[in-house]
Chimera marker file (.cmm) of the C-alpha trace (Angstrom):
<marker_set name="trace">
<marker id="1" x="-47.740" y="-16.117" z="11.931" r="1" g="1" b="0" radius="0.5"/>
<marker id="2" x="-44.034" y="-16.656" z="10.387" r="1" g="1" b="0" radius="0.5"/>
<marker id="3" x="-41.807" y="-13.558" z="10.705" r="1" g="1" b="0" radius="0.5"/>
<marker id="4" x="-41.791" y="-12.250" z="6.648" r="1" g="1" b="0" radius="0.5"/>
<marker id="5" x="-44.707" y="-14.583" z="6.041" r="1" g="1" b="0" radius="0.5"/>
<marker id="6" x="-47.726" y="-12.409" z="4.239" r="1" g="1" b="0" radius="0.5"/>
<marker id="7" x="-50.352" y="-15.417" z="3.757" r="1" g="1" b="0" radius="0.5"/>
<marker id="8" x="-51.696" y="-17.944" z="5.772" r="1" g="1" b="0" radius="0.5"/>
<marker id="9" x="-54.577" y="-20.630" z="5.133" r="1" g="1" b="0" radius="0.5"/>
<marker id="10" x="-57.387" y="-20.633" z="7.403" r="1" g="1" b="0" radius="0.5"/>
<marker id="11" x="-55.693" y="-24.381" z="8.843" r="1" g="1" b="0" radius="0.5"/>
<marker id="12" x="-52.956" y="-22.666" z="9.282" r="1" g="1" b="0" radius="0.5"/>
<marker id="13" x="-54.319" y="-19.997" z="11.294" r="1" g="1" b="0" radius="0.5"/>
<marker id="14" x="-56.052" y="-22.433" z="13.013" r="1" g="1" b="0" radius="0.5"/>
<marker id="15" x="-53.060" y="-24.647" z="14.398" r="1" g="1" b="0" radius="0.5"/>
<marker id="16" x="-51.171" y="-21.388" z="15.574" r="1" g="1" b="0" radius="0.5"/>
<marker id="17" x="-54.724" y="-20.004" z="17.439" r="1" g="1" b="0" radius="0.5"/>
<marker id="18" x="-54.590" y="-23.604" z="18.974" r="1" g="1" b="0" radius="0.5"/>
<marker id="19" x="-50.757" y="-23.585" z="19.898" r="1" g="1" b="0" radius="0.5"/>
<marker id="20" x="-51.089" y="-20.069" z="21.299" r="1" g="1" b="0" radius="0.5"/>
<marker id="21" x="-53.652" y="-20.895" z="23.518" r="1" g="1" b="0" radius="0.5"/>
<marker id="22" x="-52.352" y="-24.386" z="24.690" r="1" g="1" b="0" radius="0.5"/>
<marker id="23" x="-49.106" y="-22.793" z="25.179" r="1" g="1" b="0" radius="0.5"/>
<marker id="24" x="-49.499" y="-18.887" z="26.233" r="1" g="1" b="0" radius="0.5"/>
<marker id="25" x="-53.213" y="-18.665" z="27.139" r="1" g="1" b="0" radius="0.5"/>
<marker id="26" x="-53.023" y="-22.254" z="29.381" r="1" g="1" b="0" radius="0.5"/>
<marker id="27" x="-56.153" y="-23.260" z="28.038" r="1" g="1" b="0" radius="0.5"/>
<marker id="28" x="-59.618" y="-22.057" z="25.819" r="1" g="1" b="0" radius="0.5"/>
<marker id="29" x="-62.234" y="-20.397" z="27.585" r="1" g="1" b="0" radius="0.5"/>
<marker id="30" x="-65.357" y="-21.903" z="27.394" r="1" g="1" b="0" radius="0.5"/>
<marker id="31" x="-67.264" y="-22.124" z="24.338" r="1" g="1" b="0" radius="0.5"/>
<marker id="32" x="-70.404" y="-20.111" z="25.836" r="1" g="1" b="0" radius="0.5"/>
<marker id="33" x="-67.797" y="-17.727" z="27.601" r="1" g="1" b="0" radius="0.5"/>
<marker id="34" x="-66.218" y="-17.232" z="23.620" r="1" g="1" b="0" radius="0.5"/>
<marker id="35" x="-69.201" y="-16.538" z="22.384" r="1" g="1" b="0" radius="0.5"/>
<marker id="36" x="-69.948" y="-13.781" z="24.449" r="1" g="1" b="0" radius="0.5"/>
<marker id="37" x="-66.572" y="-12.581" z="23.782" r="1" g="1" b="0" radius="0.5"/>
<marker id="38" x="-66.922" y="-12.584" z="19.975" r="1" g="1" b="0" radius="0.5"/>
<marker id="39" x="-70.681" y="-11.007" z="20.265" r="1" g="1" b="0" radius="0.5"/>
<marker id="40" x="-68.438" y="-8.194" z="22.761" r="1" g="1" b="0" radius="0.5"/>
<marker id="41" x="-65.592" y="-8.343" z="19.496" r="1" g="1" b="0" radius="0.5"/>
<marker id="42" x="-68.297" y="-7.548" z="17.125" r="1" g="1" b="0" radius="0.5"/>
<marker id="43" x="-69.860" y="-4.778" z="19.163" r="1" g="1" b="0" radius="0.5"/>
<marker id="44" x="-66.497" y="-3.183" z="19.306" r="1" g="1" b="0" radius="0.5"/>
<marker id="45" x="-65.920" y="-3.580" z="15.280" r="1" g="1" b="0" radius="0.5"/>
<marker id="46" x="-69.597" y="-2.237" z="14.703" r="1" g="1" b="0" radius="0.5"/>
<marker id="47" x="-68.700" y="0.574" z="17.275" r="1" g="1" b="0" radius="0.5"/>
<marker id="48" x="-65.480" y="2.153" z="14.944" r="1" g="1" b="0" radius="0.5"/>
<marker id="49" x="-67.640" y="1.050" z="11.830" r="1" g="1" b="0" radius="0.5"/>
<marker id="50" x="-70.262" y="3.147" z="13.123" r="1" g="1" b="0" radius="0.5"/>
<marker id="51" x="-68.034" y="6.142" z="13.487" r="1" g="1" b="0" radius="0.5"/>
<marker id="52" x="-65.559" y="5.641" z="10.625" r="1" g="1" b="0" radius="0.5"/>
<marker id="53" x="-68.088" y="5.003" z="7.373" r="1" g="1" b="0" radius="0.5"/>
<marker id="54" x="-71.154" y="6.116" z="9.465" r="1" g="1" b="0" radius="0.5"/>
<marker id="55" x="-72.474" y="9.338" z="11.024" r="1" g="1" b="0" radius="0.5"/>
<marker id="56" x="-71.220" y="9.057" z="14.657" r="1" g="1" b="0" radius="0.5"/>
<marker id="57" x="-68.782" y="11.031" z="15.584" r="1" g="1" b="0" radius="0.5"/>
<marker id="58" x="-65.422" y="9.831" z="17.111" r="1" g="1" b="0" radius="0.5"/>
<marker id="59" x="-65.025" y="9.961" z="21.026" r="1" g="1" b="0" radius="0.5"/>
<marker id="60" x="-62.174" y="10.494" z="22.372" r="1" g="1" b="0" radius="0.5"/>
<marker id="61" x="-61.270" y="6.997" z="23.583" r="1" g="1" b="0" radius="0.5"/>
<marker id="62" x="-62.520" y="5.073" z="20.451" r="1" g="1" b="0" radius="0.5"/>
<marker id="63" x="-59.800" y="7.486" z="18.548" r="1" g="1" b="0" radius="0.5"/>
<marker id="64" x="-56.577" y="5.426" z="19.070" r="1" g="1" b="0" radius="0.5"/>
<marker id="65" x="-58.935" y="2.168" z="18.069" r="1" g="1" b="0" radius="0.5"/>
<marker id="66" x="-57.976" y="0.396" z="14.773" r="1" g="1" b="0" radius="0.5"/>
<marker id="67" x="-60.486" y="-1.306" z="12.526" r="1" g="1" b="0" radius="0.5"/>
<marker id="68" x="-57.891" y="-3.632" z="11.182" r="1" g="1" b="0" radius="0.5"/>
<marker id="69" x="-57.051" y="-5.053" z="14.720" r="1" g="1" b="0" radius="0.5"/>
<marker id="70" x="-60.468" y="-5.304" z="15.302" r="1" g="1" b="0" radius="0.5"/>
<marker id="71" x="-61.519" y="-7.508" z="12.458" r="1" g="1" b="0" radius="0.5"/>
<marker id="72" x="-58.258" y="-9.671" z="13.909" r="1" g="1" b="0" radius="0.5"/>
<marker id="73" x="-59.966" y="-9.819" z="17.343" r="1" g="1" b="0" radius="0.5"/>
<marker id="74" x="-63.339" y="-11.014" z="15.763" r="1" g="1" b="0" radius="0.5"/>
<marker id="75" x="-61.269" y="-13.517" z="13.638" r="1" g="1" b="0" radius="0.5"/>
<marker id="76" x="-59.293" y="-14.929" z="16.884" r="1" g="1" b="0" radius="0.5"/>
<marker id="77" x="-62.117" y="-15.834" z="18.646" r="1" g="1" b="0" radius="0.5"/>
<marker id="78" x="-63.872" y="-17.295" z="15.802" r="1" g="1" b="0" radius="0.5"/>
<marker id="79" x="-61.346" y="-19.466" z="15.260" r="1" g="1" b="0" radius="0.5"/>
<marker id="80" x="-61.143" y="-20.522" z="18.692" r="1" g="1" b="0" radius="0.5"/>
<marker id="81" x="-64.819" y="-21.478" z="18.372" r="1" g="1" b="0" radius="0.5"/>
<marker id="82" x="-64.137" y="-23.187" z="15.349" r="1" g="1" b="0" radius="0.5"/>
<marker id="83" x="-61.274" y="-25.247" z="17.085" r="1" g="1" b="0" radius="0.5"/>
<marker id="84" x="-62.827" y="-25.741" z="19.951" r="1" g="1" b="0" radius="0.5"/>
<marker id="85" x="-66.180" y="-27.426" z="18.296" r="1" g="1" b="0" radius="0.5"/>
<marker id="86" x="-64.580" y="-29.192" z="15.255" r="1" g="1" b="0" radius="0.5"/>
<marker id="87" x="-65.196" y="-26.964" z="12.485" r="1" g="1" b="0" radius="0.5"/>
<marker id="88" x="-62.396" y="-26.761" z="9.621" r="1" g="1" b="0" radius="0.5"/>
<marker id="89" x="-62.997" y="-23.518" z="8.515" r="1" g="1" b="0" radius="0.5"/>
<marker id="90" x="-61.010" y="-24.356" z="5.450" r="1" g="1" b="0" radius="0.5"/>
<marker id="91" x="-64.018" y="-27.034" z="4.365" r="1" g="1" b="0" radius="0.5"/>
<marker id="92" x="-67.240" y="-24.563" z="6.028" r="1" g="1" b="0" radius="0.5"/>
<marker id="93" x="-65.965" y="-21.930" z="3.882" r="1" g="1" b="0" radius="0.5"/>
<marker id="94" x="-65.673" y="-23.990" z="0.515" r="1" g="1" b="0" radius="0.5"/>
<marker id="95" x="-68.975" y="-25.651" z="1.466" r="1" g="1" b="0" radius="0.5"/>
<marker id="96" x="-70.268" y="-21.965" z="1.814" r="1" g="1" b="0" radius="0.5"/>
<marker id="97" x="-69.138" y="-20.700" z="-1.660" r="1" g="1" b="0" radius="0.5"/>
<marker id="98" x="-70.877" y="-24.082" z="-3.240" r="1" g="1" b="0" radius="0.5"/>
<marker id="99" x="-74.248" y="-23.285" z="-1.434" r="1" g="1" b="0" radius="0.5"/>
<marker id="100" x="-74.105" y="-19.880" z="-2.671" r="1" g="1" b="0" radius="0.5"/>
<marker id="101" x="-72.741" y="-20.461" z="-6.246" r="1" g="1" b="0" radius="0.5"/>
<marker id="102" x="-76.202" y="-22.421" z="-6.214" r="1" g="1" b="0" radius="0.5"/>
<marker id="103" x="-78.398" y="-20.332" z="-4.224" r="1" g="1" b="0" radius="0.5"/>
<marker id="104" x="-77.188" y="-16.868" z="-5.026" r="1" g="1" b="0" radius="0.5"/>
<marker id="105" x="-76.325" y="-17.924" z="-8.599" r="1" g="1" b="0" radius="0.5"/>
<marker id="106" x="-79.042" y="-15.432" z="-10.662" r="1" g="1" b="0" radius="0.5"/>
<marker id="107" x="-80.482" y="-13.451" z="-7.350" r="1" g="1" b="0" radius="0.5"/>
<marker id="108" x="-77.897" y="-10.740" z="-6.882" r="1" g="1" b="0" radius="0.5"/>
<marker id="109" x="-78.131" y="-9.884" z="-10.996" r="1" g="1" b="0" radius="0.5"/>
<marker id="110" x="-81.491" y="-9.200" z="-11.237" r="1" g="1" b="0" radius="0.5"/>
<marker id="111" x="-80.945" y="-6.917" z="-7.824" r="1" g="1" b="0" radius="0.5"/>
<marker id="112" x="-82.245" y="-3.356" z="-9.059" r="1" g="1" b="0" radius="0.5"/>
<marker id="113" x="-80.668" y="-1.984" z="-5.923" r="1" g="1" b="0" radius="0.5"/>
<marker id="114" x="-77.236" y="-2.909" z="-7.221" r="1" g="1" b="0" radius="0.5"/>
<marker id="115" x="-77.055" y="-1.855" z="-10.232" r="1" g="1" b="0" radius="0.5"/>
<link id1="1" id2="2" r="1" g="1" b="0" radius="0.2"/>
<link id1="2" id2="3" r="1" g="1" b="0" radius="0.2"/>
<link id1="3" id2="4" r="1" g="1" b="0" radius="0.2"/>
<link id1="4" id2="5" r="1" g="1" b="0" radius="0.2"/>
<link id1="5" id2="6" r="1" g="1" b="0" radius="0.2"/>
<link id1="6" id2="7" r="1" g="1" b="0" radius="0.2"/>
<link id1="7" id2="8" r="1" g="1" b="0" radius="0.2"/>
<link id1="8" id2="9" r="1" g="1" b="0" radius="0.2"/>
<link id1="9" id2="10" r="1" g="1" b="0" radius="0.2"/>
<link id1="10" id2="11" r="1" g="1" b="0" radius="0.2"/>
<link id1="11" id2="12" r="1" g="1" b="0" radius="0.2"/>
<link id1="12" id2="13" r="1" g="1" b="0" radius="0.2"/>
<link id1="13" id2="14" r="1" g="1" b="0" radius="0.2"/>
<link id1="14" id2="15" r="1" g="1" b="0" radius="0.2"/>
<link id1="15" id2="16" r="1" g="1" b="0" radius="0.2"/>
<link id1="16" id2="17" r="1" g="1" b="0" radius="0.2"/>
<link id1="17" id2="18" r="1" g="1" b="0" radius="0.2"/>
<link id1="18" id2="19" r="1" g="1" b="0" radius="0.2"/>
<link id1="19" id2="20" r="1" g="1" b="0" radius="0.2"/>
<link id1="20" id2="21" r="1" g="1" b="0" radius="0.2"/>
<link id1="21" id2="22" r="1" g="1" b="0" radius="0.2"/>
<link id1="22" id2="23" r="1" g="1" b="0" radius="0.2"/>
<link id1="23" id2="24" r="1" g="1" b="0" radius="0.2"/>
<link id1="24" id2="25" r="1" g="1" b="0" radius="0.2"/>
<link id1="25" id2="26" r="1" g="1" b="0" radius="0.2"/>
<link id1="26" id2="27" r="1" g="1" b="0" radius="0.2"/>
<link id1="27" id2="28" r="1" g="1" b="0" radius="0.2"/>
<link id1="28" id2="29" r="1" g="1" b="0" radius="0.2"/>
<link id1="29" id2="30" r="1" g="1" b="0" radius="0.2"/>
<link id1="30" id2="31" r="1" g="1" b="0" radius="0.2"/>
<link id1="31" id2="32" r="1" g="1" b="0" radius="0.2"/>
<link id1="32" id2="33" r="1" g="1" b="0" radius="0.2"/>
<link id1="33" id2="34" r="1" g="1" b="0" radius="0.2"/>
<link id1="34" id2="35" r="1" g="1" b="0" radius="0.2"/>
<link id1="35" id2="36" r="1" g="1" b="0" radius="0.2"/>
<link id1="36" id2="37" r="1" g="1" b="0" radius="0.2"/>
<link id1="37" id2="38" r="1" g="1" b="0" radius="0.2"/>
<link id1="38" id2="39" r="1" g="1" b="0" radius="0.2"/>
<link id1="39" id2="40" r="1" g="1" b="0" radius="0.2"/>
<link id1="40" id2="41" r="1" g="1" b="0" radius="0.2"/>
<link id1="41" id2="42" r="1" g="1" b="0" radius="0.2"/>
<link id1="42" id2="43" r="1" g="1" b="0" radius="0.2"/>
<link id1="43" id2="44" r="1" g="1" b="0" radius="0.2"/>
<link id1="44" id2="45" r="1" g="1" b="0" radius="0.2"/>
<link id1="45" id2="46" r="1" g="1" b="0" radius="0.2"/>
<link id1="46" id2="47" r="1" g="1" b="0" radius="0.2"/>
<link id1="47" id2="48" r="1" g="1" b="0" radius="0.2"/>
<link id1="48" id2="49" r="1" g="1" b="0" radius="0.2"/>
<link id1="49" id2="50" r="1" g="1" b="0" radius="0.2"/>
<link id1="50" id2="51" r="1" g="1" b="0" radius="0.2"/>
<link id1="51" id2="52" r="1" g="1" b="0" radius="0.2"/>
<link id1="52" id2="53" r="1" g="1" b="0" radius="0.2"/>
<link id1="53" id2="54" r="1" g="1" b="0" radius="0.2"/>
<link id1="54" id2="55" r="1" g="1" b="0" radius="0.2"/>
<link id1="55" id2="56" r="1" g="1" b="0" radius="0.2"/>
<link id1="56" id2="57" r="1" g="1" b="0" radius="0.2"/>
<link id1="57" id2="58" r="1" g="1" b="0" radius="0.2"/>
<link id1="58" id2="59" r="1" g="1" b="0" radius="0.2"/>
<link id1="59" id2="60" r="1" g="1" b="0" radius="0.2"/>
<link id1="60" id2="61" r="1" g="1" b="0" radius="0.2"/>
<link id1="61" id2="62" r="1" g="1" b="0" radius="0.2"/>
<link id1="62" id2="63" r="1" g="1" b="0" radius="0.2"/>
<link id1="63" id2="64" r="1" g="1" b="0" radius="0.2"/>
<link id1="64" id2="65" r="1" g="1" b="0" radius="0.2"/>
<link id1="65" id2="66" r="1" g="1" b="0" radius="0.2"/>
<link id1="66" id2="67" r="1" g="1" b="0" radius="0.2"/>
<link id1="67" id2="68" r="1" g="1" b="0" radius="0.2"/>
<link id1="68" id2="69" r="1" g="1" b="0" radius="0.2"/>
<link id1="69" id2="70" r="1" g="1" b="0" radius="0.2"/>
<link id1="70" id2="71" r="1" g="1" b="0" radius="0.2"/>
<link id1="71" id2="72" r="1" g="1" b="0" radius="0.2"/>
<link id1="72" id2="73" r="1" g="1" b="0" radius="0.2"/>
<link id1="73" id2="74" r="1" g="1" b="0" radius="0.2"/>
<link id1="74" id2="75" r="1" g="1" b="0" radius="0.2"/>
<link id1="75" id2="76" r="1" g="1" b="0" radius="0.2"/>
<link id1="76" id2="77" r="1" g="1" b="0" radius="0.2"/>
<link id1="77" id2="78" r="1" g="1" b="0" radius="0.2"/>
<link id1="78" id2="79" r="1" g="1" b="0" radius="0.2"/>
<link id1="79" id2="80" r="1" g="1" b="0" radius="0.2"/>
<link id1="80" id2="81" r="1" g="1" b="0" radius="0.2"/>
<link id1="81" id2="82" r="1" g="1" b="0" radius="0.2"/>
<link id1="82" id2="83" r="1" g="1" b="0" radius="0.2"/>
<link id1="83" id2="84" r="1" g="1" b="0" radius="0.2"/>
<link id1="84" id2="85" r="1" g="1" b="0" radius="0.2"/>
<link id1="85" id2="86" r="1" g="1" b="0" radius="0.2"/>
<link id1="86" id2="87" r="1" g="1" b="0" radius="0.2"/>
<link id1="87" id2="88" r="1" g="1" b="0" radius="0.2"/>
<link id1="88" id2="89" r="1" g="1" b="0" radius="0.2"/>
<link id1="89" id2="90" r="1" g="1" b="0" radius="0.2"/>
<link id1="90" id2="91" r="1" g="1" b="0" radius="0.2"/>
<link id1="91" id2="92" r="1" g="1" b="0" radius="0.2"/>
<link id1="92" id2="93" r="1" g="1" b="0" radius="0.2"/>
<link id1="93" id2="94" r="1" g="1" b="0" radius="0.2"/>
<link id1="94" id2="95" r="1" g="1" b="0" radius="0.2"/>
<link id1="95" id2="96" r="1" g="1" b="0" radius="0.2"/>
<link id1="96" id2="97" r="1" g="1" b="0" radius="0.2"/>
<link id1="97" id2="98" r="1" g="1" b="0" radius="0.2"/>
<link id1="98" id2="99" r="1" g="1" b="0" radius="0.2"/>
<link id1="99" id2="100" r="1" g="1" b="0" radius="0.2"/>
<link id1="100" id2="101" r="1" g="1" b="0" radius="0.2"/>
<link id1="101" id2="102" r="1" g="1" b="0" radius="0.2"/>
<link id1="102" id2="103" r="1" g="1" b="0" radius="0.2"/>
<link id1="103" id2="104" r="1" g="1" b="0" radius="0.2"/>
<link id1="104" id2="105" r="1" g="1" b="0" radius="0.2"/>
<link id1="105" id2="106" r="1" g="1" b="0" radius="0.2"/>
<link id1="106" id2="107" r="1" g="1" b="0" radius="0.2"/>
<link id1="107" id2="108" r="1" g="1" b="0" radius="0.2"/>
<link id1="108" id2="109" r="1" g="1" b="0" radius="0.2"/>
<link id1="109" id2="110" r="1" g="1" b="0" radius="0.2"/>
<link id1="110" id2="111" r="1" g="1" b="0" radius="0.2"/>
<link id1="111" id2="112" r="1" g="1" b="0" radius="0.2"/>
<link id1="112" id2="113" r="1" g="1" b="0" radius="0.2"/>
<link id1="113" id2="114" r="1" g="1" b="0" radius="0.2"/>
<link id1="114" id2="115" r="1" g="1" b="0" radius="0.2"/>
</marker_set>
């Protein structure tokens, strides 16, 4: 990300995951190995989710863990995924609003539970 920059597009995010890793990280792991990493990423998310808006308690080594870098982690390695099978997630996420807009369109309204 740009030093002073607050947005960036999902392509944009993206190309730097991609530079990052061609440059800094040498190359990506492999896609298996990533998966288990973001399934790990996601455990460790759930963990302070758990704890934070749940009803476990905090231990003393998840205290110093932040939810906001955790998201990020998740994020990373779902964009390296994305990169390293093809997916734009700038087009799989505007395809995913349209299937929703059209599945989803009435069904959440007539939820009793959310109202």
């Amino acid at each position: 990300m740009n030093p002073g920059s607050d947005n960036i597009t999902l392509q944009q995010a993206q190309d730097q995951v991609d530079h990052w890793i061609r440059t800094v990280g040498v190359r990506y792991f492999s896609e298996l190995t990533n998966m288990a990493i973001l399934t790990e990423e996601v455990g460790e998310l759930a963990r302070i989710m758990a704890r934070q808006y749940g009803d476990q308690s905090f231990k003393e080594s998840d205290k110093n863990r932040d939810l906001a870098d955790e998201m990020a982690d998740v994020l990373w390695v779902l964009i390296c995924l994305a990169n390293q099978t093809g997916v734009n997630l700038t087009e799989a996420l505007r395809k995913n609003f349209e299937k929703k807009n059209i599945r989803d369109a009435d069904r959440h309204k007539g939820n009793e539970k959310l109202q």
